[in-house]
TIPA-619407 format. One record per residue: x, y, z of N, C-alpha, C in turn. Coordinates in steps of 0.02 Angstrom, whole numbers, plus 50000, padded with zeros to 5 digits. Last residue first. Layout:
XYZXYZXYZ ...
//
This chain:
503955199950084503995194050053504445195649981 503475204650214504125201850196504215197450135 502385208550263502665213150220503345212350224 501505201050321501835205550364502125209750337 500695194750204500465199950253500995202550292 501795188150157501645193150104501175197450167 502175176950265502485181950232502295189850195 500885170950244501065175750316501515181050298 501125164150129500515168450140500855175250199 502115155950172502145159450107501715165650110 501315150250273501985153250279502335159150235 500425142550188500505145950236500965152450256 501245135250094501035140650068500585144950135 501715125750193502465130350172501845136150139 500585120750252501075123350271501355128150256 500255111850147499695119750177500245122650199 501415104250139500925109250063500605114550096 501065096650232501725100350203501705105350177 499955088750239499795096150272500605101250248 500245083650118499675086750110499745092650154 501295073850166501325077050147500955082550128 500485066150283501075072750319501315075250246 499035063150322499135065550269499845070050260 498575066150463498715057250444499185060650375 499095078650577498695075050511498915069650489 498805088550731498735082650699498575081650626 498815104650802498495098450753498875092650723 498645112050938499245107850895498665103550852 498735129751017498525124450983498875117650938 498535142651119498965136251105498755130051078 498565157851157498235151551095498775150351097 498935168651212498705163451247498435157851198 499345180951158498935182151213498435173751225 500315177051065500715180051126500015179851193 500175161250997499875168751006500175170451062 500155146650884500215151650972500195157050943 499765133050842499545138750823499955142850904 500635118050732500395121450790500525129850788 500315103750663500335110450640500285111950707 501285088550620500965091150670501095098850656 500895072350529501385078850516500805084250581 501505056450568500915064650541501305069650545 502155041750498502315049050497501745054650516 501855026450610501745030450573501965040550536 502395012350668502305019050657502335022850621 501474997950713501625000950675501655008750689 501634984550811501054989850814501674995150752 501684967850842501954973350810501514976350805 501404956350982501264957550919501634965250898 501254943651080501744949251083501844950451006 501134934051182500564935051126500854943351102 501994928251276501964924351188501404928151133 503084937851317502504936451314502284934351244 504784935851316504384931851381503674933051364 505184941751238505084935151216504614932851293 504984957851162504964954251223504954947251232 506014963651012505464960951060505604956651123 507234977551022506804967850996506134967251059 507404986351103507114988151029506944979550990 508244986851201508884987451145508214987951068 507214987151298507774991751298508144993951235 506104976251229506534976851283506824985051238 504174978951226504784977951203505284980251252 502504971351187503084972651235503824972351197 502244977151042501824980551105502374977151174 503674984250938503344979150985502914981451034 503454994050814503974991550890503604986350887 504305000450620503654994150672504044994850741 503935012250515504265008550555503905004750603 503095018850436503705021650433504125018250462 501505021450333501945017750406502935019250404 500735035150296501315030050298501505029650348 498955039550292499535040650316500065035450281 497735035450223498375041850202498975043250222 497175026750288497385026850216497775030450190 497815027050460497305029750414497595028350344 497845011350556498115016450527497815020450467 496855009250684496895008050636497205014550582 497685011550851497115009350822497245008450742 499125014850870498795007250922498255010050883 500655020950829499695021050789499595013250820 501555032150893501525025450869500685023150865 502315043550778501755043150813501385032250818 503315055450739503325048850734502585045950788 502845070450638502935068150710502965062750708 503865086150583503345077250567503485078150639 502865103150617503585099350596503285089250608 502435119550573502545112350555503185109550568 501935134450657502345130550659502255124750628 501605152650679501405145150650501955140350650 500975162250787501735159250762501325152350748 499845179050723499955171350731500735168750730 499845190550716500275191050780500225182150805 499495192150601500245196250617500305192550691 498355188250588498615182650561499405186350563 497205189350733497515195550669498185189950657 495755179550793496805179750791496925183050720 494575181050895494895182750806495505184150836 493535169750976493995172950958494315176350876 492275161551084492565162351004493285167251008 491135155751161491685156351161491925156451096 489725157751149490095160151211490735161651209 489385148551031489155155651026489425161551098 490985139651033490085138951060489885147751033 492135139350952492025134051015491195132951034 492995144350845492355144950887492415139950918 494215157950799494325150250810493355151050844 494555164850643494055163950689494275157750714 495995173450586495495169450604495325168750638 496455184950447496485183650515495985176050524 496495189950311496825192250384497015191650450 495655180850243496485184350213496905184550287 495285166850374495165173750308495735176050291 494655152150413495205155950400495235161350363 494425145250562493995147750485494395153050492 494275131150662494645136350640494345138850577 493375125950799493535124350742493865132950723 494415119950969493775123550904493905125550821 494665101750979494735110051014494285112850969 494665089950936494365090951001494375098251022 
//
């Protein structure tokens, strides 16, 4: 739902419209991954893993609600969540069904950032 990202050695473009765009110099990006437990009410994606079940009504202690008889299990799932900030106001969070995949961008992310700031 936010703008799309395009990524170069140095930096990136976020766009939004021919009005609204930006270039983030990839020094002054803070990148961040970490999982997220996410309870999945529509249809869980092929990629993702389920990781654990609630209840659509549930008590306190985590069993189900017995008082509604039509009282079904909704499944949760792992994504894995990327997020972008910037000292001058980008705040972004992505979402992925795929939490090992984005793992991978991640760490060689990071890996990357490294070698530009000149820590590596």
């Amino acid at each position: 739902n936010g703008a799309d990202l395009y990524f170069y050695p140095g930096f990136i473009i976020m766009y939004d419209t021919k009005d609204r765009f930006g270039i983030i110099d990839m020094k002054e990006l803070q990148f961040n991954f970490l999982p997220v437990r996410f309870i999945e009410r529509g249809v869980v994606p092929s990629d993702a893993k389920v990781i654990d079940y609630t209840w659509d009504k549930v008590n306190k202690n985590g069993a189900p609600d017995k008082r509604f008889r039509d009282n079904f299990q909704i499944p949760i799932v792992r994504y894995g969540a990327i997020t972008l900030r910037t000292a001058a106001g980008v705040n972004e969070e992505y979402e992925f069904s795929n939490y090992e995949a984005a793992e991978l961008f991640s760490a060689a992310f990071i890996d990357f950032q490294k070698v530009i700031k000149g820590g590596f």
